[in-house]
C-alpha positions in Angstrom: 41.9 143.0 -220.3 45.3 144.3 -221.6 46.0 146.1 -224.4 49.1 146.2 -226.2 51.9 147.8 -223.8 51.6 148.5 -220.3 47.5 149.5 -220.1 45.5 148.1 -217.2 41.5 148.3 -217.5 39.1 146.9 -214.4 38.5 146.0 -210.9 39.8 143.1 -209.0 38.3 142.7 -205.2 41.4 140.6 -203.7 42.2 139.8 -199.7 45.3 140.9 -198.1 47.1 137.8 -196.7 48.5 137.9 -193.3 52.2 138.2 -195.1 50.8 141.5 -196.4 50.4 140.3 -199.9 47.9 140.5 -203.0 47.5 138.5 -206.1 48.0 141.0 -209.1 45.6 139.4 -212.1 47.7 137.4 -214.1 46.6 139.5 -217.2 48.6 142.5 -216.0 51.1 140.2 -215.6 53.7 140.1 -218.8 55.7 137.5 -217.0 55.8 135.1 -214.0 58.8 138.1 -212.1 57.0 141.0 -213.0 58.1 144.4 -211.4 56.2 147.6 -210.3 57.0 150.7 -208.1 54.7 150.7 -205.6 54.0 154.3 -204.5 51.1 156.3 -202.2 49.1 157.6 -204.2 46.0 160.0 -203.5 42.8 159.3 -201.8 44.4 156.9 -199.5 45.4 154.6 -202.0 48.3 152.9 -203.7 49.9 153.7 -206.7 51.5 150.3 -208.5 53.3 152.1 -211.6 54.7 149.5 -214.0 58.4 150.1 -215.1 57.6 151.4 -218.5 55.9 154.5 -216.8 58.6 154.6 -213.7 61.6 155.0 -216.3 59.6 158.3 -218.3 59.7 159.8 -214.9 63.6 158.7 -214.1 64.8 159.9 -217.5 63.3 163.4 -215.9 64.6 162.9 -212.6 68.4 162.6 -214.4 67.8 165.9 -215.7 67.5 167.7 -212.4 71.0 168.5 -210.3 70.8 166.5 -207.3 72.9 169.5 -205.9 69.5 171.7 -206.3 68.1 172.1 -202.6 65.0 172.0 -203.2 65.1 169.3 -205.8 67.4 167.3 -203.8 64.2 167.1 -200.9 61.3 166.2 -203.3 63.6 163.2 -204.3 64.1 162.1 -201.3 60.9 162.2 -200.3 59.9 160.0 -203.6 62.6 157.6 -202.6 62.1 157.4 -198.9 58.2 156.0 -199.7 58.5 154.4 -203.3 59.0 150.5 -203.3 60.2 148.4 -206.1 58.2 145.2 -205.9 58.3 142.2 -207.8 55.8 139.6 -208.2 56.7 136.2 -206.8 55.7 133.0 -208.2 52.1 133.0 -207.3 51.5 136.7 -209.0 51.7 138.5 -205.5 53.6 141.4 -203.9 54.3 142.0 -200.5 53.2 145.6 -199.5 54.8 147.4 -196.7 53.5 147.6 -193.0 53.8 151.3 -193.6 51.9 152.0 -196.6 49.1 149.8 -195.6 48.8 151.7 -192.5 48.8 155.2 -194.4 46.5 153.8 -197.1 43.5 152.3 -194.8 44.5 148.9 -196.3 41.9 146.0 -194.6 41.3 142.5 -195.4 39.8 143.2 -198.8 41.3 145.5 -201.1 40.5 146.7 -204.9 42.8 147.0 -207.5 41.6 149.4 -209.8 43.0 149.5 -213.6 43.9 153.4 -214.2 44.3 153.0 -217.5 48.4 153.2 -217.9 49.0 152.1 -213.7 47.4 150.1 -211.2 45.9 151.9 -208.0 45.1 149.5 -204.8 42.3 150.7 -202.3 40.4 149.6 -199.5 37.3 148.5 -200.5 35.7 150.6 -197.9 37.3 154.0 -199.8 36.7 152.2 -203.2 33.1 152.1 -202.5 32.9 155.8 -201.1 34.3 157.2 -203.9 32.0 155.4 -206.5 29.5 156.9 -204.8 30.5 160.1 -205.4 32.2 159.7 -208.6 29.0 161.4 -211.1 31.0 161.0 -214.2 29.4 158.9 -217.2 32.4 156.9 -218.5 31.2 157.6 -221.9 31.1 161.7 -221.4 34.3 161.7 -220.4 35.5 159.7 -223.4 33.5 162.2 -225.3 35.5 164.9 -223.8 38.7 164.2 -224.7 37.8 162.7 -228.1 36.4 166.4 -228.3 39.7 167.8 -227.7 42.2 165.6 -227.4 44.9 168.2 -227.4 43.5 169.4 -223.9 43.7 166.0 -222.3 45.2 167.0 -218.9 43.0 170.1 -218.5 40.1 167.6 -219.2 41.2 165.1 -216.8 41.9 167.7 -214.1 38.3 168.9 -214.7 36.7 165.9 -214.5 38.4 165.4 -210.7 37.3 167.9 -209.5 40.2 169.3 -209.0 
């Protein structure tokens, strides 16, 4: 299900095809060419960020000097691993040999709606961590309809982290 704008919601058990490609569901598709920036992301998965998202971290990235040392090496490290991918015909996208190999990507993977970006994992990790995941879905809603204002301290909270 999709909500208005760029919101992704459920899970989506899909095969890897021996191009290195999965089917995005066609209702987080807005249209038949549609782009993401594919990304690691943590827990040995992927991080599929659509473009609305990308562009609110690249109107930051414009602020910073790329004459800053240290600045200058976090981008590059962003841009050495980010992809731009765009779905072909069929609703797929081709994911590196590289990032499959860092993410434990199999034969069956999960893509996993995280709310405003798309996260792929193996389903052997996907499985793990539902296992140990022991939040109710409806406490955490609770929480941050408790305090709303305190969303990120919530969130970081609830993962333990």
């Amino acid at each position: 299900m999709q909500v208005a704008g760029d919101f992704f919601f459920g899970e989506f058990e899909h095969s890897l095809d021996p191009q290195r490609r999965i089917a995005i569901p066609s209702n987080w598709r807005k249209e038949k060419k549609t782009k993401f920036f594919l990304l690691p992301g943590r827990h040995n998965a992927l991080q599929l960020i659509p473009p609305s998202i990308f562009n609110e971290f690249i109107a930051k990235v414009r602020k910073v000097s790329f004459a800053d040392a240290a600045s200058s090496l976090a981008l590059v490290r962003i841009g050495s691993v980010a992809q731009e991918c765009e779905c072909d015909s069929q609703g797929r996208i081709s994911i590196p040999q590289k990032l499959i190999e860092q993410s434990g990507l199999k034969n069956q993977v999960v893509l996993v709606g995280a709310v405003t970006t798309i996260q792929i994992w193996s389903k052997v990790n996907w499985n793990l961590f539902q296992k140990s995941d022991q939040n109710d879905v409806l406490d955490v809603i609770q929480k941050i309809g408790e305090r709303p204002d305190d969303l990120v301290n919530i969130l970081k909270g609830l993962s333990g982290s």
